[in-house]
N, C-alpha and C positions, 0 to 999 in steps of 0.2 A: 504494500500500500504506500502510495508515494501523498504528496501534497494535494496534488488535484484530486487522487480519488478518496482523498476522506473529504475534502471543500464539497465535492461532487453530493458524498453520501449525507453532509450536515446540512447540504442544502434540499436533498430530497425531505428529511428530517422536518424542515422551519415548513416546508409544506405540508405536508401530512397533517402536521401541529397548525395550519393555517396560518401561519405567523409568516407574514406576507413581507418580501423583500423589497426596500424601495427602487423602484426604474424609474429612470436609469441608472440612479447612480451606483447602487448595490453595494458590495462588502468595498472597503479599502486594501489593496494588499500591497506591503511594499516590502523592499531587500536589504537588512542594514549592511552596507558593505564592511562595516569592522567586522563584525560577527558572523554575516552569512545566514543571521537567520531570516525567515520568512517569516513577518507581521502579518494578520489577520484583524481586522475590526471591522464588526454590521452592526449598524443603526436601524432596530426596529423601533415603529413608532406607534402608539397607541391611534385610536378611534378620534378622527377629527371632528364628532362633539361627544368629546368624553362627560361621565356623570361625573366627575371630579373636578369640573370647572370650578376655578381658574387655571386650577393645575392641569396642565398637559405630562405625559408617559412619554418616555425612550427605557428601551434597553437596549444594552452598548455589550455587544460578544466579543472579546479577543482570547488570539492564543499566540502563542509563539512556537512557528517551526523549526525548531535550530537545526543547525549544520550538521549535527552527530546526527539526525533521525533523519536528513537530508541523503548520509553517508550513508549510513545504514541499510536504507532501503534501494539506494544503489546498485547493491550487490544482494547473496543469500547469509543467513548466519552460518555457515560452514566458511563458507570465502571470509566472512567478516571475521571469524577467530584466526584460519590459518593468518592473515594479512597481520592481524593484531601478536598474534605468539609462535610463528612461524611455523608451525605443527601441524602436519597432516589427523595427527593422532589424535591432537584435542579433543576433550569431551564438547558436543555442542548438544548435549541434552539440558546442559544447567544452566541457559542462558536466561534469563527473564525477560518477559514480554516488555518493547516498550511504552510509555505513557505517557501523555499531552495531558496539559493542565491547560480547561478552558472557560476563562471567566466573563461573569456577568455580573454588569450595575446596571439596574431599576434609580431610575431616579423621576423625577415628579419634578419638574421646576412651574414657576408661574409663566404663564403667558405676557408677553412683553407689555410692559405700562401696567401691572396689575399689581396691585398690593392685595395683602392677607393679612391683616394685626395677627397678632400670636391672639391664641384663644386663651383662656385659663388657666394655668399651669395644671390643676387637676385633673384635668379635661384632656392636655394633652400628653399627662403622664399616664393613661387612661389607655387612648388611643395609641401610644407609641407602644405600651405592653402587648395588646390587641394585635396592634398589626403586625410586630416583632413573632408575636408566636404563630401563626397563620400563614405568612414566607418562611418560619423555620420549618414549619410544618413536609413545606414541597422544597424547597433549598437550604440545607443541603439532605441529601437522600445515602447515609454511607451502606455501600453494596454489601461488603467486604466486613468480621468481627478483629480479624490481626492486621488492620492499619486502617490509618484515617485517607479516605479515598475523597472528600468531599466537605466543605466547611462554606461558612458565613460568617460577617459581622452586623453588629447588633443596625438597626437605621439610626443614621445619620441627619439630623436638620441642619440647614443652613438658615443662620437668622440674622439679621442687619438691621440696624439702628437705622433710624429714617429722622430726618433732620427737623421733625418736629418731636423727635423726643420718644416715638412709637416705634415695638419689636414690628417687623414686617419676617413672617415666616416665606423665606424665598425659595425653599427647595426641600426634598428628602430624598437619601439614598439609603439604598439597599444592595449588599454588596455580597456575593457566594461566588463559586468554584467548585470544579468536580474534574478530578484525574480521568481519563480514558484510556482503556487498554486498547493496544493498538496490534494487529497479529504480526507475527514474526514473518519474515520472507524465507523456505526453505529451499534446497537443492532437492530435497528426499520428498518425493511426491507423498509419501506414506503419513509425512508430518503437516499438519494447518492448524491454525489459530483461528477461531472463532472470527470473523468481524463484527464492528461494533455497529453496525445498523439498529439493534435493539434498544444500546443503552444511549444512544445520540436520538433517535425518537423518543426513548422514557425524560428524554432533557430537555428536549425541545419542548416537548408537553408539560413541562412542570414550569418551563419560562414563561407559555403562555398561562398558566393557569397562574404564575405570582402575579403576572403582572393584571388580570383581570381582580385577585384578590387586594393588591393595591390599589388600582383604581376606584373599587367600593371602597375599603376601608377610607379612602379620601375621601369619596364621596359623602361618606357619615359623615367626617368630620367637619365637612363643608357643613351637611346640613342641622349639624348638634350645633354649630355656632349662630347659625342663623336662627335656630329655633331660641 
């Protein structure tokens, strides 16, 4: 499995999961020439009149392809050990699968020219408990009991003093990650690694389900203050 055909299979993935790619512009992909790795970043965006108004939804996907999964996939792991330890002999049954670490921020920002006082402190200690456990709930998901394969941090506000003296709550993020097993490339037709089409649709569908879970809990909150 090289770059394009896992970009290929994550994009069959945001389909499936209906999480629609913006055209034209689509993913960003670029090359860092010190490094050699391959950047990935897609901008999904939520429902242009979201129930969260004033807040508008993006979730923001990157990953980093480096140059070792670049090399790697290259060649087969037989050739990758001889090259590495010069041994025909080598064992290549002990190799371990490689894994891409690929993250996601939710963020809510306001709609430009819009303000949002802070609502009550209680109110938003309320709401931030609420909504913190409800995205932990779908991100992160660990697969795996003997290692942590997937994590979060708690939401994040962004709040700014506004020059008459008033909190203007300007944004919220939410921010996870989730390792992906990636199969091994072999020489011995006898040996394959699983691909991950499975656990890149169980992903895709759990970004779309935070981010609809987001979007209501916003929407409460919008509508607890007004009430």
């Amino acid at each position: 499995m090289n770059y394009q055909e896992f970009r290929d299979l994550w994009h069959k993935a945001l389909k499936a999961a209906r999480l629609q790619i913006p055209y034209p512009i689509g993913p960003t992909e670029k090359i860092d020439l010190g490094s050699m790795s391959r950047l990935y970043e897609l901008i999904l965006y939520g429902g242009s009149h979201p129930k969260s108004d004033p807040f508008l939804l993006t979730a923001t996907i990157t990953w980093d392809w480096d140059a070792l999964l670049s090399a790697r996939y290259a060649t087969t792991e037989e050739d990758m050990l001889m090259q590495i330890f010069g041994d025909f002999d080598i064992r290549d049954d002990e190799t371990v699968p490689p894994q891409l670490r690929m993250d996601v921020c939710l963020t809510a920002n306001l709609s430009y020219g819009s303000v949002y006082p802070m609502p009550a402190l209680t109110q938003l200690q309320r709401w931030f408990k609420q909504a913190n456990d409800e995205l932990q709930l779908l991100l992160p998901t660990v697969y795996e009991m003997d290692g942590i394969y997937a994590g979060s941090d708690p939401i994040q506000p962004n709040i700014k003093l506004l020059e008459d003296g008033q909190l203007n709550l300007e944004s919220v993020t939410f921010k996870a990650w989730q390792l992906i097993k990636l199969p091994r490339q072999w020489d011995d037709p006898k040996k394959s690694d699983p691909y991950p089409e499975d656990v890149l649709y169980d992903f895709a569908n759990r970004i779309a389900k935070a981010m609809d879970v987001l979007e209501n809990s916003l929407a409460r909150l919008v509508e607890g203050k007004k009430g």
